[in-house]
C-alpha beads as a LAMMPS data file, in Angstrom:
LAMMPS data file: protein, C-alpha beads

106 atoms
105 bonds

1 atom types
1 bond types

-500.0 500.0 xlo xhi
-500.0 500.0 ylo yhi
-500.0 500.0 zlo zhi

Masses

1 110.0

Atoms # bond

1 1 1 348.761 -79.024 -249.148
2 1 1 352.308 -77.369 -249.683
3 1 1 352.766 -74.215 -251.574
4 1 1 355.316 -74.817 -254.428
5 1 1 358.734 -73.409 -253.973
6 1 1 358.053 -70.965 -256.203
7 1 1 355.582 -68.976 -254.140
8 1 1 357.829 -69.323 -250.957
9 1 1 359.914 -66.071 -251.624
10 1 1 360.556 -62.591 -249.902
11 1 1 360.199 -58.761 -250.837
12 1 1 363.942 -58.903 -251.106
13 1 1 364.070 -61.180 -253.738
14 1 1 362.776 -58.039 -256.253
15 1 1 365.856 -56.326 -255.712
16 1 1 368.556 -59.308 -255.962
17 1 1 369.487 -60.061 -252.684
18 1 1 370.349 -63.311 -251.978
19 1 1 367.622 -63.992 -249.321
20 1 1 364.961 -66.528 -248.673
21 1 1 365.677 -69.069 -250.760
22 1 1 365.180 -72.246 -249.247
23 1 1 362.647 -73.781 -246.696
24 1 1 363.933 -75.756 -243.572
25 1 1 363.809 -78.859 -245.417
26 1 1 366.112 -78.141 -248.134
27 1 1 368.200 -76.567 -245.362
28 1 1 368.258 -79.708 -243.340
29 1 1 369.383 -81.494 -246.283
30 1 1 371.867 -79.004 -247.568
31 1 1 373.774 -78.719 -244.242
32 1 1 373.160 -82.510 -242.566
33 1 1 372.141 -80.047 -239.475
34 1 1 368.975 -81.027 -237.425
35 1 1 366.231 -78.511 -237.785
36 1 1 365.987 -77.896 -234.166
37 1 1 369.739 -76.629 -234.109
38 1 1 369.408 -74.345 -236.974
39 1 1 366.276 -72.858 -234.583
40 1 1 368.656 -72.783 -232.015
41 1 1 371.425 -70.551 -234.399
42 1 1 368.953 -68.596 -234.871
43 1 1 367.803 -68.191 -231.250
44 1 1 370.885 -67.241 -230.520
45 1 1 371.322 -64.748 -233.137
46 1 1 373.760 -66.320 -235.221
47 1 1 371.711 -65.983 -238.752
48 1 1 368.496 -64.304 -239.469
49 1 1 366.223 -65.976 -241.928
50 1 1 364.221 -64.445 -244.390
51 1 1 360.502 -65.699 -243.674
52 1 1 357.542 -66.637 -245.820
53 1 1 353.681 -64.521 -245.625
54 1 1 352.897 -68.009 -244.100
55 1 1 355.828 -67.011 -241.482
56 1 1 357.992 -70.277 -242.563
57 1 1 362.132 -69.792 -242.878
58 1 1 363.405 -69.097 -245.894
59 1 1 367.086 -69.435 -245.786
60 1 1 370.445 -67.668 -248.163
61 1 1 373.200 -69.280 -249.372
62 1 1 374.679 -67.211 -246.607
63 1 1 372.570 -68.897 -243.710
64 1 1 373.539 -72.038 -245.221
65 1 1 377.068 -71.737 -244.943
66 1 1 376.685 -69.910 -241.308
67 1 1 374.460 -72.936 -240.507
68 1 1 377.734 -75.798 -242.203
69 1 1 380.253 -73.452 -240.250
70 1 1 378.225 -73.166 -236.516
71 1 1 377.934 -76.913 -236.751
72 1 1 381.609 -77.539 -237.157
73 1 1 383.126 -75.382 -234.569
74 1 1 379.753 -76.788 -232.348
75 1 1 381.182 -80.425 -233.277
76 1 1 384.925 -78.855 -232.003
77 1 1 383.425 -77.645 -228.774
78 1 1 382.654 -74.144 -228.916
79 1 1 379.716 -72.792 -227.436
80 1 1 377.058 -70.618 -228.453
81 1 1 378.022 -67.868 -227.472
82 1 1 382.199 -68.679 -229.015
83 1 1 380.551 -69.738 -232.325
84 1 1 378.951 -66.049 -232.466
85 1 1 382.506 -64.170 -231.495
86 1 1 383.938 -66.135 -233.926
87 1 1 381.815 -65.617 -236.701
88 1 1 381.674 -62.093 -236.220
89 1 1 385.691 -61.939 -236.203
90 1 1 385.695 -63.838 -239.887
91 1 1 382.972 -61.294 -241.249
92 1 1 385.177 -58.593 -239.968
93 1 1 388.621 -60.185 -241.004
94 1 1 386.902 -60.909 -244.546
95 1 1 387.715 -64.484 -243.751
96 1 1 385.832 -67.084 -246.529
97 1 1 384.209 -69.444 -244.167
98 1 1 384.088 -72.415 -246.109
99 1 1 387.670 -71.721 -247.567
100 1 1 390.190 -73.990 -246.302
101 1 1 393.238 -72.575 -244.222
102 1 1 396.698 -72.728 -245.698
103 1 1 398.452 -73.485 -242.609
104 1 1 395.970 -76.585 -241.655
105 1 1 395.104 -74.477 -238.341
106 1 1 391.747 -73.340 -237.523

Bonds

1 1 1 2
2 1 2 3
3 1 3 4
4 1 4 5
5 1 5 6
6 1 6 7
7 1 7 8
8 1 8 9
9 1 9 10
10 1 10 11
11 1 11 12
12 1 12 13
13 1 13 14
14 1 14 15
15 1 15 16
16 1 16 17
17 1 17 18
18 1 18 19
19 1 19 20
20 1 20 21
21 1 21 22
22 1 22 23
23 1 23 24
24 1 24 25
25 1 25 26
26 1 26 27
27 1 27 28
28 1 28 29
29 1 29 30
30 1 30 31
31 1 31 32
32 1 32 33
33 1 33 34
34 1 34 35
35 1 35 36
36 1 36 37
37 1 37 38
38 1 38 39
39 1 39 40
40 1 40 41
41 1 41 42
42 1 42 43
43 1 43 44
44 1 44 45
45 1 45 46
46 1 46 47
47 1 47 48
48 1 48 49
49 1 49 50
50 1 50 51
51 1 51 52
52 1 52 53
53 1 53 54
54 1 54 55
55 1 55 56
56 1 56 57
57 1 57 58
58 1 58 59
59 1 59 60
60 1 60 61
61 1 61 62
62 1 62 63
63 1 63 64
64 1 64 65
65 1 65 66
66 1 66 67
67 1 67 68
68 1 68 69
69 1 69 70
70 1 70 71
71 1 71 72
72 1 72 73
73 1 73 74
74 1 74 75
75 1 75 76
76 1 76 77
77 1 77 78
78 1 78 79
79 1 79 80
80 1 80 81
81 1 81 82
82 1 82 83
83 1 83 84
84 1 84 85
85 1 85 86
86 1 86 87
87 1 87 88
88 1 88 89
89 1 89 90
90 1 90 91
91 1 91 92
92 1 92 93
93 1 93 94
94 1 94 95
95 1 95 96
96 1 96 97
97 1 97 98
98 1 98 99
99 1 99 100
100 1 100 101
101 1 101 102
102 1 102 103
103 1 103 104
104 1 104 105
105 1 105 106
């Protein structure tokens, strides 16, 4: 039998951080991304999910978008490895991921 969703939540969660807050279903849903590719995002080091006593992922609202965004520039081509590099450079450049660009360019 499944826990309820109200159980399923991390030590962060005490101090207000937005972590952990929904299982791999409700990501799978959420995104429309298989839940072997978010496995592989995170294989590759492009989120970190909170995780359950049980051990199950427990993801933001941050991992979610990272998840949305890593599919789309996947779907454009970009590798692994590009995906991460560009990530990284929107984090740094304070870029909103899921804000759409004025000059239609991505």
């Amino acid at each position: 039998m499944r826990e309820p969703e109200s159980r399923l939540r991390t030590e962060d969660e005490g101090r207000g951080e937005d972590r952990g807050k929904y299982v791999m279903s409700v990501a799978v849903g959420m995104t429309g991304v298989e839940a072997y590719r978010i496995r592989r995002y995170e294989e590759a080091g492009l989120l970190r999910p909170a995780r359950s006593s049980g051990g199950r992922r427990l993801l933001s609202d941050e991992d979610i978008c990272l998840v949305r965004d890593a599919a789309k520039l996947e779907s454009e081509g970009v590798n692994l490895t590009g995906i991460k590099v560009i990530l990284r450079m929107r984090r740094v450049d304070g870029v909103v991921p899921d804000e759409p660009r004025e000059n239609g360019g991505g």
